[in-house]
N, C-alpha and C positions, 0 to 999 in steps of 0.2 A: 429661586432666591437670587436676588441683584445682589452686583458686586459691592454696592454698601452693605449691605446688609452684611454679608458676609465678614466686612470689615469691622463692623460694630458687633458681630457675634467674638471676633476674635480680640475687639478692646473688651469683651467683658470676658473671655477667659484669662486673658494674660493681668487685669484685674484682680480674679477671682489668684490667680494663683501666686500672684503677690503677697498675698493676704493670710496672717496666720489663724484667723478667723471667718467666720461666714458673716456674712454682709447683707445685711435688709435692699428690697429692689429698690427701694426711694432710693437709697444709698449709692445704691450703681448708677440709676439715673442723674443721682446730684454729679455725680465723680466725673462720668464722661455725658454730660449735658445732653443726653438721651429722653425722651418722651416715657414717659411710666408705659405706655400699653405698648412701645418700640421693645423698651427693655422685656416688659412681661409676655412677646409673643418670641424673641429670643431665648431668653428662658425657656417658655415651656419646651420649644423643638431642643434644646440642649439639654434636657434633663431627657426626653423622652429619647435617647441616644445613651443615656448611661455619664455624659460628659459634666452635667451639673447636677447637686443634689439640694435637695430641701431641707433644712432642718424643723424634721414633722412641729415643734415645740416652739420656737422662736418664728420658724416662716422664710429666716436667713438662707440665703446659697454662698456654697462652697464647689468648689470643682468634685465631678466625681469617681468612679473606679472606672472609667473609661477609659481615662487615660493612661491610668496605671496598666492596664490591659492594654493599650497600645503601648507604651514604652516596652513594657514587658515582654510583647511581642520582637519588637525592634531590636530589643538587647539580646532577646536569646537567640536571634539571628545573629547578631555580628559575634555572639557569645560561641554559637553552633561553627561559623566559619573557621575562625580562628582556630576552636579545638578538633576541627574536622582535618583540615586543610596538612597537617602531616599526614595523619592516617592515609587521604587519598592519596599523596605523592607514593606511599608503603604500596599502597593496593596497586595503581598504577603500574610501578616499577618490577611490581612481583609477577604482575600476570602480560606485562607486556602492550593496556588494551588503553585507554582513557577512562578517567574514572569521574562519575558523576553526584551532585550531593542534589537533593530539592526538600521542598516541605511543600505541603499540602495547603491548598486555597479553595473551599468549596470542593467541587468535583474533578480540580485540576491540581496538577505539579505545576511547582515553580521553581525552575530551575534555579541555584544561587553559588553553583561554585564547579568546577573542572580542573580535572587536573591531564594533560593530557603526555605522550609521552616523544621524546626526541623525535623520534624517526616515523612516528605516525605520518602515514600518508594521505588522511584526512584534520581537517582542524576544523572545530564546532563554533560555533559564534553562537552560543543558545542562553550566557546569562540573564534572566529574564524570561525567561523562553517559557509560555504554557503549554501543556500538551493535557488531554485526558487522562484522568487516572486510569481507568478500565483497561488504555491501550499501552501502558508501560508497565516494566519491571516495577520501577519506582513507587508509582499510584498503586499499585497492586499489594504492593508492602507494606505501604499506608493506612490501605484499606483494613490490613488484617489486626490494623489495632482497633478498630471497630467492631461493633456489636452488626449482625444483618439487617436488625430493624434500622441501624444507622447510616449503613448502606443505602437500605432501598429507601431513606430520606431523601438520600445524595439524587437520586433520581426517582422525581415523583411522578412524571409521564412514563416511566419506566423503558424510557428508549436512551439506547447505548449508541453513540456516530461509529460509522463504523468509517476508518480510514486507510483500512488495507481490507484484501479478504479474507484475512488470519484474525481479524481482528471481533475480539469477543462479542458476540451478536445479543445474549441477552441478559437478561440480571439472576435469572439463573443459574446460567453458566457462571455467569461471574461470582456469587456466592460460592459455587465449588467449588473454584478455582482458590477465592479466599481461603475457605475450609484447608484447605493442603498446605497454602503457603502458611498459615496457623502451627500446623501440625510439625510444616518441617523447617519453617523457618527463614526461608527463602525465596521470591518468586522469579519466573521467566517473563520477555519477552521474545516472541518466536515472530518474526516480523509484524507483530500487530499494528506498528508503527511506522514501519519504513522497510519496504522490500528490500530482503537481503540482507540485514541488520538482525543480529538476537541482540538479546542481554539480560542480566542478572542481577536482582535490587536484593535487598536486605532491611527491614529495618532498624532505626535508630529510637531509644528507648529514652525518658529523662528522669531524673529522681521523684516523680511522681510514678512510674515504669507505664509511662502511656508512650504514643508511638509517636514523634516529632518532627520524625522527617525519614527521607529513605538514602542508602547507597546504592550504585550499580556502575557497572560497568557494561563496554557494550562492541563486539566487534563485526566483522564484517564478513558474513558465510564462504563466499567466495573467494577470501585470503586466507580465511582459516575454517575449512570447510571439517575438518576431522575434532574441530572441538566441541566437547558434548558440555552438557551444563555442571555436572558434579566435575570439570575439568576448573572451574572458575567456583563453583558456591561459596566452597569453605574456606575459601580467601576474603568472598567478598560480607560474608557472615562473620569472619573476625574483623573484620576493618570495622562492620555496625558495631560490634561489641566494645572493642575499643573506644569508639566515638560515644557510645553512651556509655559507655565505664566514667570518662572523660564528664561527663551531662550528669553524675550523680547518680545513674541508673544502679536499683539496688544489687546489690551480691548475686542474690536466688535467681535473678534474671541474667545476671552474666553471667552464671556455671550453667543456666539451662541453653544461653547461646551458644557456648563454649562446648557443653555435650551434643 
């Protein structure tokens, strides 16, 4: 698509979203002096994206739930940070480690907040930062708000990168692994990610009680070589709960995180 086009795709949504009604395409073309078959091949790729709809009866377009699904994404992110972002400074300061927030893109984390602690002798530059789910606490936590058949979507050549040699080799192993973090609530990473590096994710629940995004923390073997994992879970398993307490998440899921 040329950069006009592009431009005239976005005079006919900010159009369309001016408008307390849906608008015939002659109508759009007369408004911004567009070609009827300019507007009509705009249209259809806008509608076939969820962004403009038809009205089956009249024929008229209005904007569609695309968008509302993109704000809505947007908002419960800046919505996620804000009510996140104490809890992490709590988890942080209680275990001593950096504390991490991300949500799920496809088959990756995306990192969107840190909180790290004074005297850390490493500093993370990762906001933005993708990594595999497979090969993080985080992604791994994610994962367990999924169904397996959901999973083995995530990967339909059914190959897992592997980026250490800790790092989960295949999707079976990886549904195991799910299976437990299910069961108890919490997952590791034992360097799958970065030699010498563990850590511990949880996840984050919203009033619908789906899985929205992960917590974890993450320290350094060789500074803290006698820390075991139930040294950290239940710290970073009440920071999730919290944070989805916070997200609406219903009661019966926070006494079942809480137990």
């Amino acid at each position: 698509m040329s950069v006009q086009s592009i431009d005239r795709a976005f005079d006919i949504i900010e159009l369309l979203s001016h408008e307390p009604r849906s608008i015939a395409m002659t109508e759009i073309g007369r408004r911004l002096n567009l070609h009827k078959s300019t507007v009509h091949r705009l249209l259809t790729s806008l509608r076939a994206r969820g962004y403009v709809e038809k009205d089956t009866q009249t024929g008229n377009y209005k904007l569609g739930i695309g968008f509302v699904e993109l704000a809505s994404l947007y908002l419960n992110s800046l919505e996620l940070k804000t009510e996140a972002n104490p809890f992490l400074h709590q988890l942080s300061k209680a275990t001593g480690q950096t504390a991490f927030l991300a949500i799920m893109d496809n088959a990756e984390i995306v990192y969107i907040d840190k909180v790290e602690t004074y005297n850390s002798l490493r500093r993370y530059t990762i906001i933005g930062k993708r990594l595999p789910l497979h090969a993080t606490s985080l992604g791994k936590a994610m994962l367990s708000g999924l169904s397996d058949k959901e999973i083995e979507e995530l990967y339909p050549d059914k190959k897992l990168v592997s980026i250490t040699k800790k790092t989960i080799p295949t999707i079976d192993a990886l549904l195991a692994e799910v299976r437990q973090i299910r069961s108890r609530g919490w997952s590791i990473d034992d360097e799958e990610n970065e030699k010498g590096t563990r850590c511990v994710g949880a996840p984050i629940f919203d009033y619908r009680d789906r899985v929205i995004a992960a917590v974890s923390i993450a320290w350094d073997i060789n500074t803290h070589p006698d820390k075991l994992w139930n040294d950290y879970a239940k710290q970073v398993v009440k920071c999730a709960a919290d944070i989805s307490a916070k997200m609406g998440c219903p009661r019966s899921r926070i006494r079942q995180l809480a137990g």
